[in-house]
N, C-alpha and C positions, 0 to 999 in steps of 0.2 A: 346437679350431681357434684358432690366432692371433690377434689382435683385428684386426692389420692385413687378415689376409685374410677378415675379416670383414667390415670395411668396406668392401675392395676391391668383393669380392663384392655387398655392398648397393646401394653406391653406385654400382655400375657395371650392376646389373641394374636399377635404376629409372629410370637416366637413357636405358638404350637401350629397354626395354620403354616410354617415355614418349616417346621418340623415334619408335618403332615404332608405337603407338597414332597419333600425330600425322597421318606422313606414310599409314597406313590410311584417315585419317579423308579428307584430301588428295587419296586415290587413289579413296574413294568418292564423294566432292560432286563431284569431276571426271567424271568414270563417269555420273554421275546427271544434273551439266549435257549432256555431251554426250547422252545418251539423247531429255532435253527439247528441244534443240537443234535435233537432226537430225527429231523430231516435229515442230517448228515449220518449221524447211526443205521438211521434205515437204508438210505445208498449205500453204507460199508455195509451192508447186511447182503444186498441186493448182489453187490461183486462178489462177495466172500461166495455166498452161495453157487452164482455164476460159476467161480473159478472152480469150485469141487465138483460141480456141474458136468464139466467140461473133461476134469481127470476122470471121473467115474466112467466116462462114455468112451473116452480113449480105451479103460483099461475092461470094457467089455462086462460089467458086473451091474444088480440090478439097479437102478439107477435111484427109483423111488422110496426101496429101503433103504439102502444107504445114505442119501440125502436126509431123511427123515432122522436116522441115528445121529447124524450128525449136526445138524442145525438146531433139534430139540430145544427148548427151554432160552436160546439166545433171548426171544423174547415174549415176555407173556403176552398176551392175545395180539397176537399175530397170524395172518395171513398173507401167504408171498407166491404167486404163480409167475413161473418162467414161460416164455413162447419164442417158439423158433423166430428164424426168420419169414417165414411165410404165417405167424401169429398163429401159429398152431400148437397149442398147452403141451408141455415138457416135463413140468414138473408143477405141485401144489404142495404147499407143507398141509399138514395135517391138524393144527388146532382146530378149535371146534367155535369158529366164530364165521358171520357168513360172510360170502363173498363180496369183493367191492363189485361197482357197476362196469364189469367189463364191458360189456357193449356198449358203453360210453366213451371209456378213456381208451383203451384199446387201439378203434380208428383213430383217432389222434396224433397217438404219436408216430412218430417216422424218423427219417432222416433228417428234416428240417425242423421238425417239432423234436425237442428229445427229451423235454422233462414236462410233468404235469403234479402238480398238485392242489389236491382240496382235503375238506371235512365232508366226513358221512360223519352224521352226529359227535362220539366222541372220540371218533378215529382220525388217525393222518391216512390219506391216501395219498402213493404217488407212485407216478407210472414215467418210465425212463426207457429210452434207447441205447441199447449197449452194444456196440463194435468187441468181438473177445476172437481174436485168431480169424479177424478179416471176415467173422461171421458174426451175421446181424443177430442179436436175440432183443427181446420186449421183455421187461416184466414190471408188475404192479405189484405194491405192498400197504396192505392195510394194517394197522398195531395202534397197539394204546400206548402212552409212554406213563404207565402208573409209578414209576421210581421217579420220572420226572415233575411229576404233579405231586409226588409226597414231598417232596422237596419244596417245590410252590406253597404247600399247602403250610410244611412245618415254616419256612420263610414269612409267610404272612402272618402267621400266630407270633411268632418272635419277632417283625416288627411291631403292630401293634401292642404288645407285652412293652415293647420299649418306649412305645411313643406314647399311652398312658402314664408309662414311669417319667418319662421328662415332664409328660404336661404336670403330672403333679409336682415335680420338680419345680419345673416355673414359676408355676402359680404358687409355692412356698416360697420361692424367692423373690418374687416381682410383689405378694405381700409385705413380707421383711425391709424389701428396699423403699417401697413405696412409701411406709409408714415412718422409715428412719425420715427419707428426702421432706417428706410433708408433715412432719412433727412440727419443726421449727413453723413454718404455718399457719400450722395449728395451733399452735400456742399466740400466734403473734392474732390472730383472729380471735381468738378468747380474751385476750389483751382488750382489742379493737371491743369487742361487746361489751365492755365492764369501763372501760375507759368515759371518765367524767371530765368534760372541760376544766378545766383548772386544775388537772393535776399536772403533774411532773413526769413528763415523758420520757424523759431521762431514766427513771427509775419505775415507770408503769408499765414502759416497750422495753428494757432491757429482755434481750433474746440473746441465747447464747447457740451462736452456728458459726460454722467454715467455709458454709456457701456462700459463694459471692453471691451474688444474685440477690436471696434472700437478704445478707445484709445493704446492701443497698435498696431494698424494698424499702426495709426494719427505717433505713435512716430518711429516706423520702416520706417513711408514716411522721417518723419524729418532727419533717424540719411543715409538712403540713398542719399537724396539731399542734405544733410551736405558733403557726398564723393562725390558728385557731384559735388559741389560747388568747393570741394577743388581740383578737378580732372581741372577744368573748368579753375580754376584762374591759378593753374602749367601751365597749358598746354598755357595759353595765356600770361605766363612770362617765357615761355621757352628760349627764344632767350637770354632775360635779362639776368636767370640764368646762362647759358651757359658766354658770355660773362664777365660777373663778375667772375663767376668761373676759367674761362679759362685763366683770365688777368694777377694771379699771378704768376704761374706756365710757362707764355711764356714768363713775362717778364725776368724770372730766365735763361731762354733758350737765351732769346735774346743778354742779359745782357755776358754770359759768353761765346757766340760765338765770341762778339762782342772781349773780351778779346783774345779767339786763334786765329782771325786775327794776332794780334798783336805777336804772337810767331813765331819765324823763326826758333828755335828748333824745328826736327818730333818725338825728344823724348819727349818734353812739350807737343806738340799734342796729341798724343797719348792716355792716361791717361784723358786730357781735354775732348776728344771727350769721354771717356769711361765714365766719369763724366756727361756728354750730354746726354748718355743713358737712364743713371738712370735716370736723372731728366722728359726726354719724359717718361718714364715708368711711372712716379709719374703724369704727365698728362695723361697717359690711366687712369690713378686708378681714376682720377677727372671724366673722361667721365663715364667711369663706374658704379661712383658713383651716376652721372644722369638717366645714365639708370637704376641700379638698385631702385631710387628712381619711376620711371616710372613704373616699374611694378608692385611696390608695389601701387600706384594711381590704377591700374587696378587690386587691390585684392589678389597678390601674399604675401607669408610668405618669410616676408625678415630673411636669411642667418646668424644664431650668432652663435660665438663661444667662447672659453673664451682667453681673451686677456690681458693684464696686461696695466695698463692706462698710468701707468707712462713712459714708455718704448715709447709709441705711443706721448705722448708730447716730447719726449726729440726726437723722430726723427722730430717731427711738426719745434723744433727750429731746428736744424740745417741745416732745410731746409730755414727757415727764415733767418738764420743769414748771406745766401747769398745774401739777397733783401738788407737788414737794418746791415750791417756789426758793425752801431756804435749802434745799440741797446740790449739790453743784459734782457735778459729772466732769473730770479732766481727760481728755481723752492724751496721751504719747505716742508718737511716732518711735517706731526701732528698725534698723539706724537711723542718725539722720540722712543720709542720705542711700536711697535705694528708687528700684525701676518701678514706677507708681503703677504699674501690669500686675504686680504682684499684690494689687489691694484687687483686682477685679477676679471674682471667683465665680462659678458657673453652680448656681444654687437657685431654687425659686426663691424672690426676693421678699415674697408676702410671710415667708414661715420662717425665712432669717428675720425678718421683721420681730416676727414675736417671740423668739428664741430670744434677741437683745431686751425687747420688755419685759420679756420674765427675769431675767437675771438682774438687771438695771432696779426694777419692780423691788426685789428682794434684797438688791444693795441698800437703797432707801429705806426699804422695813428694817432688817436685822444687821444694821451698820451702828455704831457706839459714835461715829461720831456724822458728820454732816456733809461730808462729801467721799466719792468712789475714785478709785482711779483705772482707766482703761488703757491698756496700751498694747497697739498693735505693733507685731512682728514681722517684718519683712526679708528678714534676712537670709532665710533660705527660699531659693525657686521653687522648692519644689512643696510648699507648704505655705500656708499663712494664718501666724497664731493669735488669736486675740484674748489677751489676759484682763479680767474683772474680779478687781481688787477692792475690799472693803476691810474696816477694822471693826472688829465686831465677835462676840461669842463663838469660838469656832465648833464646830462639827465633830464629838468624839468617834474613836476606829470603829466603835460598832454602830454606832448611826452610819457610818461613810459607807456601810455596804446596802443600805436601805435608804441612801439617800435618793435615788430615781425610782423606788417603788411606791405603789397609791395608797395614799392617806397618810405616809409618814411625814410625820414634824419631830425634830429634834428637840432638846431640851432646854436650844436657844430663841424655839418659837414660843417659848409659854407666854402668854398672858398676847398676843398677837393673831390676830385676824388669816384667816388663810385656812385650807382646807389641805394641805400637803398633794396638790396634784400639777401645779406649776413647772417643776423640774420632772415630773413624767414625762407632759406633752413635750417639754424642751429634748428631753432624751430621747423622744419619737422622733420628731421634728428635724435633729443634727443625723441622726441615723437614717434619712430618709435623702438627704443631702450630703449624704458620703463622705460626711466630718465626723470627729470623735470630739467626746467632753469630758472633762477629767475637776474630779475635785482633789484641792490641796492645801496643808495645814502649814506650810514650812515655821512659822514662828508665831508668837503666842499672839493670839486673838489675830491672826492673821486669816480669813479668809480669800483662794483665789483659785476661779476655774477658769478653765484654760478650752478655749475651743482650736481646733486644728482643720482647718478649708486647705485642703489639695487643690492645689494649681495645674491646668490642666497645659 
């Protein structure tokens, strides 16, 4: 079910069932007054009559006609018999309704007993003991209370009349509100079915609401199909990354088998092949590196520990200075003198690893001349910067905005080997290790990115 007609539903069943309890409650303290009411009526009936009663007999005149002219019409069907005090009938009114069960109520009452009432079908009966001038009388009175029941009657037709009119109230309002509340929703669920990986959730979930609520829904869909996206795009340049990845590391392997061919010494061998090891090991640590970027795509807390930065570049070159033997990596200290805690950062050290051979990689490709320069910054505690400087064709403003997206190559990669997904992974990679990376042009053929490791 809907949520809106869920709420409709809700909301419109408590306000009329609350409604309905109300005017019940209404219809019965009404009900229950009038019942008390007309019991009080008929005791004022009972004295009134007693008291005329009383003067008629003093003043010696007939007693049953005059009683009759006088109490007439008080009430419609009614019946009221007086009795002495020895329960001997005194007087009867005269309407034409019949008798209550005096042989019932009658013995009853007394001195100790003084009031009785019940129903005979749709009458009040009630039989009382009255003291009047130190003399005992009894009497019982049967009546209908019909001005009381028309009253009942017209009450109940005008609440109901009114609790129809609200329910349909509600139920127009609790539509109205339900649809305004659950629009935004709605839409943002119509959004959700049409929504294709890869688009731009920024402008596919733009919802326009005032509800909290919903917009932090709206922003929890956006920052999940943002991991979606990125999950989406990895997974469909999988093959890419691998093979870029994989190209520098085998050409190392290729390159230096190809050398112990050439050795007829098995003591040259030896050492080479040991040399071989390492270097496949440094190809597990590359696949590794894939996979643990995989896992983290699927939500997993990637692996840190503290490492020293410098140390991890100066093995990055001399892994390189097997590819590029005529290139030469200078690494600077800034200042010279600073607390050497501030080269040790808290980063997994296999994905700093190949963050520095991607960019080291790319110094040697698209460098004009034959050597880089690296120079780490120390100077602030609270930060540790390391600058990778090459001279080389620089990067125009509108490549710089597409330079970490996949498959871009600049206009300084032509005629040069690469697949443009090297500074992806690196831009995964730093982002995942809670550094920034920054490209910069400041002077002509001036290439230099700047990584930023927070110190913890």
């Amino acid at each position: 079910m809907k949520i809106r007609n869920k709420i409709l539903i809700y909301f419109s069943t408590t306000m009329i069932l609350l409604t309905a309890i109300s005017f019940t409650i209404i219809y019965i303290l009404f009900s229950n007054y009038r019942a008390e009411e007309f019991l009080q009526q008929q005791n004022k009936r009972i004295q009134t009559t007693l008291k005329l009663l009383t003067e008629v007999v003093q003043d010696g005149e007939n007693i049953q006609e005059t009683m009759d002219v006088l109490t007439v019409y008080d009430f419609y069907d009614e019946k009221l018999l007086i009795f002495d005090e020895n329960k001997q009938l005194i007087y009867r009114s005269k309407e034409d309704i019949p008798d209550p069960d005096i042989d019932e109520i009658l013995p009853l009452l007394s001195q100790d007993n003084e009031w009785i009432k019940r129903k005979e079908g749709k009458y009040n009966v009630i039989g009382t003991h009255i003291i009047k001038d130190n003399k005992s009388f009894y009497a019982i009175s049967k009546a209908y209370d019909d001005f009381g029941f028309t009253k009942l009657f017209y009450l109940g037709n005008v609440l109901i009349g009114i609790f129809l009119f609200i329910a349909a109230i509600v139920i127009f309002v609790a539509h109205f509100l339900t649809t305004k509340i659950s629009k935004p929703l709605t839409i943002l669920t119509n959004k959700l079915k049409s929504f294709k990986l890869g688009s731009k959730t920024d402008k596919e979930l733009a919802i326009e609401t005032s509800t909290y609520e919903i917009e932090q829904l709206t922003k929890r869909f956006k920052e999940l199909l943002n991991r979606a996206n990125d999950a989406f795009d990895f997974q469909k340049h999988t093959i890419h990354h691998i093979s870029h990845q994989l190209k520098t590391p085998i050409a190392v392997i290729v390159s230096e088998l190809e050398k112990i061919e050439q050795y007829n010494n098995v003591e040259d061998i030896k050492p080479a092949i040991q040399n071989q090891t390492v270097k496949v090991k440094s190809l597990g640590n590359i696949i590794n590196i894939l996979l643990e970027i995989s896992k983290i795509e699927t939500g997993q807390i990637v692996q840190k520990e503290n490492c020293r930065i410098d140390e991890i570049i100066f093995d990055v070159i001399d892994e390189l200075n097997i590819i590029y033997p005529d290139f030469s990596f200078e690494v600077y200290y800034e200042p010279e003198s600073f607390d050497e805690n501030r080269l040790i950062i808290h980063a997994n050290p296999m994905l700093i690893r190949q963050v520095f051979q991607n960019l080291l990689c790319n110094c040697a490709t698209y460098s004009d001349q034959l050597k880089a320069q690296i120079k780490i910054n120390c100077a602030n505690y609270k930060a540790t910067k390391v600058s990778v400087i090459n001279v080389g064709k620089p990067i125009s403003g509108k490549e710089e905005k597409l330079l970490f997206n996949h498959f871009f190559r600049g206009k300084n990669s032509e005629n040069r080997a690469g697949f443009g997904l090297g500074l992806v992974l690196t831009k995964k990679i730093v982002a995942l290790c809670d550094a920034t990376i920054t490209y910069s042009n400041p002077k002509e053929n001036l290439n230099i990115f700047e990584l930023t490791y927070p110190l913890r």
